[in-house]
N, CA, C and O atoms as a Tinker XYZ file with bonds, in Angstrom:
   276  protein
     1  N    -11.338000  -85.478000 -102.216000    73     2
     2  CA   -11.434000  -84.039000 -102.166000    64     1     3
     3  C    -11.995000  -83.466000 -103.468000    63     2     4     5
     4  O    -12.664000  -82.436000 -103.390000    81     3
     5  N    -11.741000  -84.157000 -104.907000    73     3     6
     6  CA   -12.336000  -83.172000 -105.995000    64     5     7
     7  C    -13.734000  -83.293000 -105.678000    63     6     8     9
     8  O    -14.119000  -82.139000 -105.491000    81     7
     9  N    -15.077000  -84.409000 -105.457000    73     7    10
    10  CA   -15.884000  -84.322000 -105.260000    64     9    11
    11  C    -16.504000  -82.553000 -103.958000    63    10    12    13
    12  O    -17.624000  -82.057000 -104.079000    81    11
    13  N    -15.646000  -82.116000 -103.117000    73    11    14
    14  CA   -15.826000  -81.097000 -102.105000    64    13    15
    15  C    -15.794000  -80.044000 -102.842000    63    14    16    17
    16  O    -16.584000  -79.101000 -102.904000    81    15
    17  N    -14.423000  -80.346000 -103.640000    73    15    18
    18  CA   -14.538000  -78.957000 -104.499000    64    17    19
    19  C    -15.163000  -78.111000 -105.377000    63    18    20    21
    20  O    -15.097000  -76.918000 -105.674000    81    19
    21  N    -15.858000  -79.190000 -105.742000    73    19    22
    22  CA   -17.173000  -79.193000 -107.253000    64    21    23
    23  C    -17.722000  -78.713000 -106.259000    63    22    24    25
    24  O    -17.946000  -77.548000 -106.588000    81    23
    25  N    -18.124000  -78.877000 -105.137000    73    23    26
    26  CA   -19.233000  -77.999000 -104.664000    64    25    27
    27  C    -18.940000  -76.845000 -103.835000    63    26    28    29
    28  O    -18.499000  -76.850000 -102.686000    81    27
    29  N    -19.217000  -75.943000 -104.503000    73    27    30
    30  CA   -18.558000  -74.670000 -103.800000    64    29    31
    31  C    -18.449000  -74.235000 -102.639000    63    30    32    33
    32  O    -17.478000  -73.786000 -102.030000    81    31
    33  N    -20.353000  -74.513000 -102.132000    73    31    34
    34  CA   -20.572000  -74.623000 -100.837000    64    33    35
    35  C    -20.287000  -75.221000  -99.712000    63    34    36    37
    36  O    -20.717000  -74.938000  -98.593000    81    35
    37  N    -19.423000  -76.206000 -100.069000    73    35    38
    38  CA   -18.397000  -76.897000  -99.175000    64    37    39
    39  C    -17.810000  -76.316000  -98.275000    63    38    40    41
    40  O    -17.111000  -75.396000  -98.699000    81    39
    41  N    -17.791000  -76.446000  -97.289000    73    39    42
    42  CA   -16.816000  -76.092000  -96.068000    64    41    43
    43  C    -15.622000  -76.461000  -95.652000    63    42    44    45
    44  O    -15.820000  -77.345000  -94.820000    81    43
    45  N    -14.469000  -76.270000  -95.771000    73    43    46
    46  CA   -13.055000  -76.490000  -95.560000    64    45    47
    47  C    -12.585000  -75.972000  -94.487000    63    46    48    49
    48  O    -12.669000  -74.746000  -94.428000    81    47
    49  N    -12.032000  -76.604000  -93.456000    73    47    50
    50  CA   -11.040000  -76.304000  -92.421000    64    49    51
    51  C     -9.658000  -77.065000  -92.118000    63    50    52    53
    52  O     -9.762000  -78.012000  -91.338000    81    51
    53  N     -8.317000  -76.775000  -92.649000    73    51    54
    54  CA    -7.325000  -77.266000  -92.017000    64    53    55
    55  C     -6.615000  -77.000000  -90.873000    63    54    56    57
    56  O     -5.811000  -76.072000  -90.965000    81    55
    57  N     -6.703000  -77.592000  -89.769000    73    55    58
    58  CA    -5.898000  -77.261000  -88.505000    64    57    59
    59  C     -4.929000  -77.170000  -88.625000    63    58    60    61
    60  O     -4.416000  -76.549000  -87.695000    81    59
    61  N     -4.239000  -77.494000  -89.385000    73    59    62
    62  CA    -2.975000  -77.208000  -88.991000    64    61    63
    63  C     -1.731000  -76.685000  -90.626000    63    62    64    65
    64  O     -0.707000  -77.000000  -91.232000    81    63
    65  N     -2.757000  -75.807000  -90.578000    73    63    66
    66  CA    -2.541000  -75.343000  -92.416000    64    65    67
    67  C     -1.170000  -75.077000  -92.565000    63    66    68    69
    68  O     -0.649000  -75.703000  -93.488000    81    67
    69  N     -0.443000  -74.340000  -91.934000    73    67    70
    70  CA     1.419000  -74.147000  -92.291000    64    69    71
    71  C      1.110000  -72.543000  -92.940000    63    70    72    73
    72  O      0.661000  -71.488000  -92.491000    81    71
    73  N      1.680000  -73.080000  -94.382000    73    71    74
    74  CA     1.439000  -71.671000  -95.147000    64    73    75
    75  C      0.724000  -71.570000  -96.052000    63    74    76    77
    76  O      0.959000  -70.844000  -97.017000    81    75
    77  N     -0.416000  -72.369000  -95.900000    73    75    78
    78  CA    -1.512000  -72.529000  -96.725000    64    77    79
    79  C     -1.410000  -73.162000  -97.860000    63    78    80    81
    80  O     -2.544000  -73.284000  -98.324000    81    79
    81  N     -0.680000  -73.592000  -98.493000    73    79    82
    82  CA    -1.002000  -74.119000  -99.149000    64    81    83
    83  C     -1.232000  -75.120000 -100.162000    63    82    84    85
    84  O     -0.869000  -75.297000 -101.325000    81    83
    85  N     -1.977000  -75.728000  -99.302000    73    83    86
    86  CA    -3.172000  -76.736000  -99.148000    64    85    87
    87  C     -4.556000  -76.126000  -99.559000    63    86    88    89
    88  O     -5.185000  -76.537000 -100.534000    81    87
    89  N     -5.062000  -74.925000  -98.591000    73    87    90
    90  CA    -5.932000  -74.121000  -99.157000    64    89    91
    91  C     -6.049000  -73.283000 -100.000000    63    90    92    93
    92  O     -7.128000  -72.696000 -100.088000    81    91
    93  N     -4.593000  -72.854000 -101.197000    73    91    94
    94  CA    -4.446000  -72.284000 -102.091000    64    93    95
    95  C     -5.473000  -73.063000 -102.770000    63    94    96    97
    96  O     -6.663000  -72.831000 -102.985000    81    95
    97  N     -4.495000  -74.327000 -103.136000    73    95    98
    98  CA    -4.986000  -75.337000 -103.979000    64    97    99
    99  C     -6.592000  -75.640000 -103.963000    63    98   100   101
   100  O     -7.063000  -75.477000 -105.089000    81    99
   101  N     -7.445000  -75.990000 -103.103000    73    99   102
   102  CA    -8.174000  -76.036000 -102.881000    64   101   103
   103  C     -9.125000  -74.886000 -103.166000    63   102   104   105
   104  O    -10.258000  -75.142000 -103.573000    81   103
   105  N     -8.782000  -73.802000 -103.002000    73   103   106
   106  CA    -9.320000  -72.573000 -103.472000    64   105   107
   107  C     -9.515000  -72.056000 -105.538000    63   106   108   109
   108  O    -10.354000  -71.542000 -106.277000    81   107
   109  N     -8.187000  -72.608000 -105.612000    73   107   110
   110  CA    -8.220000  -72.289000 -107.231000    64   109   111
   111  C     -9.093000  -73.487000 -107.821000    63   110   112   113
   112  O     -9.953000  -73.213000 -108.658000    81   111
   113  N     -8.876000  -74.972000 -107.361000    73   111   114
   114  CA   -10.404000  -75.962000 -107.821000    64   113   115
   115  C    -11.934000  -75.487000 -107.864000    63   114   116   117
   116  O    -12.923000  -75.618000 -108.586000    81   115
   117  N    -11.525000  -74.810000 -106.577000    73   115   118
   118  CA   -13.474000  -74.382000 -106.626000    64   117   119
   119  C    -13.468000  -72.979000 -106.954000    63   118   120   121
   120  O    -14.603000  -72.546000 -106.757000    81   119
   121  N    -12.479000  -71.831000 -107.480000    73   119   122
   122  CA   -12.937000  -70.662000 -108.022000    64   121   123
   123  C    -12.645000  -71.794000 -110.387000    63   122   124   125
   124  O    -13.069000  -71.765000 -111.543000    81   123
   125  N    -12.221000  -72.089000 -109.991000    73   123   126
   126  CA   -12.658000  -72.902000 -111.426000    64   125   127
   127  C    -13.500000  -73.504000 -111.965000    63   126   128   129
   128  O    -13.773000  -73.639000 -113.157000    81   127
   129  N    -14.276000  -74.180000 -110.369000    73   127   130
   130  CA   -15.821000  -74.446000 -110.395000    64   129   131
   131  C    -16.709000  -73.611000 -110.801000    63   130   132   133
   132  O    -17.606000  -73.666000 -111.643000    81   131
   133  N    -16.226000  -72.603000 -109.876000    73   131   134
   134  CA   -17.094000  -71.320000 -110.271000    64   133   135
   135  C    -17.017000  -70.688000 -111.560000    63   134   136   137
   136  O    -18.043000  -70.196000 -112.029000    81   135
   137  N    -15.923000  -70.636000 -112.200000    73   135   138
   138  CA   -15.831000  -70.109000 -113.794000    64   137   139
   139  C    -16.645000  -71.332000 -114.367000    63   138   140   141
   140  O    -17.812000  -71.116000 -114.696000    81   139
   141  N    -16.198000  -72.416000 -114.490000    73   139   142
   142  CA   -16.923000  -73.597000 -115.054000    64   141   143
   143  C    -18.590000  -73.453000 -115.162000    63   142   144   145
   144  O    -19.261000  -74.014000 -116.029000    81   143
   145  N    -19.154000  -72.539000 -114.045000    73   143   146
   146  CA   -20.860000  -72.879000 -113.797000    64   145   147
   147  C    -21.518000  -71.663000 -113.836000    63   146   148   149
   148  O    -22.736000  -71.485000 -113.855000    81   147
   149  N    -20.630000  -70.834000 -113.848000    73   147   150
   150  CA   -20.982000  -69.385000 -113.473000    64   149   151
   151  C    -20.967000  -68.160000 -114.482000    63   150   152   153
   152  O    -21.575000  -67.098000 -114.344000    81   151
   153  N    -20.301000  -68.466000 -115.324000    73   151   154
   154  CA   -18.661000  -67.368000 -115.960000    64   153   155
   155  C    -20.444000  -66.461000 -116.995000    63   154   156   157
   156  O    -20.390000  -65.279000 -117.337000    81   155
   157  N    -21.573000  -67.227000 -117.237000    73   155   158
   158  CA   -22.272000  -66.015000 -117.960000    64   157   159
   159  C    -23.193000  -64.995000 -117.080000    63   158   160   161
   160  O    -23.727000  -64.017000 -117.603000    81   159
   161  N    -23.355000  -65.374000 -115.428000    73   159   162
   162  CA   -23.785000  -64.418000 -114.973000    64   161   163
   163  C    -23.081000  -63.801000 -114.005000    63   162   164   165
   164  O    -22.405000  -64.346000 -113.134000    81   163
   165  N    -23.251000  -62.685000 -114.174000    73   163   166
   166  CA   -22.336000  -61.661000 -113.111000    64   165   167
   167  C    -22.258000  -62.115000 -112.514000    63   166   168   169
   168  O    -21.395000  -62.985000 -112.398000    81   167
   169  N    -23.662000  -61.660000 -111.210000    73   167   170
   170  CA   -23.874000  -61.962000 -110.443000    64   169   171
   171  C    -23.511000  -63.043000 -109.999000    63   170   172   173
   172  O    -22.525000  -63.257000 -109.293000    81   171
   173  N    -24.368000  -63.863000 -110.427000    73   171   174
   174  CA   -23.703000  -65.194000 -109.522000    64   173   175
   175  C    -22.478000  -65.935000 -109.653000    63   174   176   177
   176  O    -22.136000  -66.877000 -108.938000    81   175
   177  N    -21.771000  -65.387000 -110.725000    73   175   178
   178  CA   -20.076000  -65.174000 -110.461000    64   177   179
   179  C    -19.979000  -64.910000 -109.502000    63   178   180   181
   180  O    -19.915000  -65.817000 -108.672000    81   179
   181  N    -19.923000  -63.771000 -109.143000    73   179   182
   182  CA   -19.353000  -62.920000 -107.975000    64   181   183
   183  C    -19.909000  -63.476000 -106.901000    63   182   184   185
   184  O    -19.224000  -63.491000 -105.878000    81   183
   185  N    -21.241000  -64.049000 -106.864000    73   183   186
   186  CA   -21.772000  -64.388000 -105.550000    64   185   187
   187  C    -21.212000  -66.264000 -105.320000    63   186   188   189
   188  O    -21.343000  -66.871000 -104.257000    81   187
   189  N    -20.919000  -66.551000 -105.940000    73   187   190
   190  CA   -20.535000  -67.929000 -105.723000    64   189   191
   191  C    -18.391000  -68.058000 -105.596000    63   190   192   193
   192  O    -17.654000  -68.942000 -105.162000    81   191
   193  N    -18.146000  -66.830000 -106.160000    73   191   194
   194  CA   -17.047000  -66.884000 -106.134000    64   193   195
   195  C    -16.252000  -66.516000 -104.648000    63   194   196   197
   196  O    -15.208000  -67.006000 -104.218000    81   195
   197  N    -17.243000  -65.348000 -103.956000    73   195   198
   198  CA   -17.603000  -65.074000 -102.796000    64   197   199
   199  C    -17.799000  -65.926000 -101.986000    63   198   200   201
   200  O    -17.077000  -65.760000 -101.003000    81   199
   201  N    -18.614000  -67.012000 -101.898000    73   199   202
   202  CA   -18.896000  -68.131000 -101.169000    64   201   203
   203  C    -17.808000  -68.790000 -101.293000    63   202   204   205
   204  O    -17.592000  -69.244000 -100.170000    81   203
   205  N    -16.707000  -69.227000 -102.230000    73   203   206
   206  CA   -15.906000  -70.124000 -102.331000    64   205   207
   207  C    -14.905000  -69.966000 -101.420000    63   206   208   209
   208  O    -14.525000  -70.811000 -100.610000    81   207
   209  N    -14.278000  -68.306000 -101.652000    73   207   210
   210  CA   -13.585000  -68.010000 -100.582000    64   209   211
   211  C    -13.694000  -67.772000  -99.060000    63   210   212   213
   212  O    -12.787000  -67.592000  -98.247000    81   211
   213  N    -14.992000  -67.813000  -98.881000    73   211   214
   214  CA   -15.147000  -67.683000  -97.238000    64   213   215
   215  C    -15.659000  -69.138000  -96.823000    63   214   216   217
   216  O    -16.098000  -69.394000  -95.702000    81   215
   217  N    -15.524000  -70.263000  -98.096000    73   215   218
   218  CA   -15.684000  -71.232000  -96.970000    64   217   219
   219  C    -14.766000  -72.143000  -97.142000    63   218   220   221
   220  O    -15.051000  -73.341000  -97.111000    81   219
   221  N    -13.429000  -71.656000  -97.365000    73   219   222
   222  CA   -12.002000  -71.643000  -96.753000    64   221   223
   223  C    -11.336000  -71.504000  -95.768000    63   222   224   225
   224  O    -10.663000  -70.479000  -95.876000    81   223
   225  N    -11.136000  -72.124000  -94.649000    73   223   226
   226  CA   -10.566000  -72.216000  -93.300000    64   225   227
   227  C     -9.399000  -72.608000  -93.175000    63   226   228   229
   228  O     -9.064000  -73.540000  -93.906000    81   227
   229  N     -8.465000  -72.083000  -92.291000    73   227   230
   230  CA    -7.384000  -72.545000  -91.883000    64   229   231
   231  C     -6.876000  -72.114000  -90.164000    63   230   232   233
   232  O     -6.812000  -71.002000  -89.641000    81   231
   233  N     -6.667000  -73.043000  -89.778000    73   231   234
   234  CA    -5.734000  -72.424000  -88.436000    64   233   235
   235  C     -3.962000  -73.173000  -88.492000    63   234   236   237
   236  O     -3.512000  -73.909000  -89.371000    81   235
   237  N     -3.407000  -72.773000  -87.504000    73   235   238
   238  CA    -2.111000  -73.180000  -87.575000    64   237   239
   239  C     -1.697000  -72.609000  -85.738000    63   238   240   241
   240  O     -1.903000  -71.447000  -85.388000    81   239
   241  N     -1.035000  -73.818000  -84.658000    73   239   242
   242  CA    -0.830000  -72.354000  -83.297000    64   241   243
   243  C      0.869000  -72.281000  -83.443000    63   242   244   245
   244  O      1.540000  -71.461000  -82.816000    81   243
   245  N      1.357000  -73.134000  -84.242000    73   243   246
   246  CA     2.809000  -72.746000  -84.348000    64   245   247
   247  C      3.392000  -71.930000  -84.965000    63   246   248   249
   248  O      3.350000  -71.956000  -86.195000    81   247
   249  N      4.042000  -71.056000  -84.340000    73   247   250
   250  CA     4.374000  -69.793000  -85.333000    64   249   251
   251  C      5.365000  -70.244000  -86.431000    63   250   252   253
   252  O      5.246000  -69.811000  -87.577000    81   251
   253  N      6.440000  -71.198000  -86.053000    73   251   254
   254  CA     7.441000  -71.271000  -87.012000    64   253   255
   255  C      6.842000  -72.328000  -88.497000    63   254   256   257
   256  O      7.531000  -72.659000  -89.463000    81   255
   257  N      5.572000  -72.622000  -88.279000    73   255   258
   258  CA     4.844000  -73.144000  -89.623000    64   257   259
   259  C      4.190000  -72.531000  -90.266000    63   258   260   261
   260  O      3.657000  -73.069000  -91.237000    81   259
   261  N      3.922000  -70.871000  -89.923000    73   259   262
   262  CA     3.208000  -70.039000  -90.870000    64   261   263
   263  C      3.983000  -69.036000  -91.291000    63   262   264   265
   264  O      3.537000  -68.458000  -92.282000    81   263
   265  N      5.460000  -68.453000  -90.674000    73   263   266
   266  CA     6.400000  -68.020000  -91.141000    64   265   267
   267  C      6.888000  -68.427000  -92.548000    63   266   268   269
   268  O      7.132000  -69.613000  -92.773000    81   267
   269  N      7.020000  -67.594000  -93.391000    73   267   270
   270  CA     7.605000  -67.588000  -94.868000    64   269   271
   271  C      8.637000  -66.597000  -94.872000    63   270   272   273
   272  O      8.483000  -65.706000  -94.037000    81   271
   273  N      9.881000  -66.511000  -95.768000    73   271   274
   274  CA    10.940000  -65.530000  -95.856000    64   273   275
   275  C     10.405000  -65.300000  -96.756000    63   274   276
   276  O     10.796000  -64.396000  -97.493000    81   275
């Protein structure tokens, strides 16, 4: 998985995510990528940081695994 994460553009889907997180984790590797490659232009901060988070997936169909108190 660190090799996926280095690349931002990676696509992630867990079926059966719970309460995410799995895709937390996965999310803070590659927005660190993104500081790591990015952090002197705005723009493509924002535009890669953008990409990181939408190509983050999760589903879950059991309710009592995405429930948190």
């Amino acid at each position: 998985m660190k090799q996926e994460t280095q690349r931002i553009d990676s696509w992630l889907l867990e079926p059966a995510c719970g309460n995410g997180s799995f895709l937390a984790e996965m999310l803070r590797r590659k927005l660190k990528a993104v500081i790591k490659h990015y952090r002197r232009s705005q723009l493509k901060f924002e535009r890669y940081a953008i990409l990181a988070v939408l190509s983050i997936n999760g589903i879950d169909i059991q309710k009592d695994n995405i429930e948190h108190g």
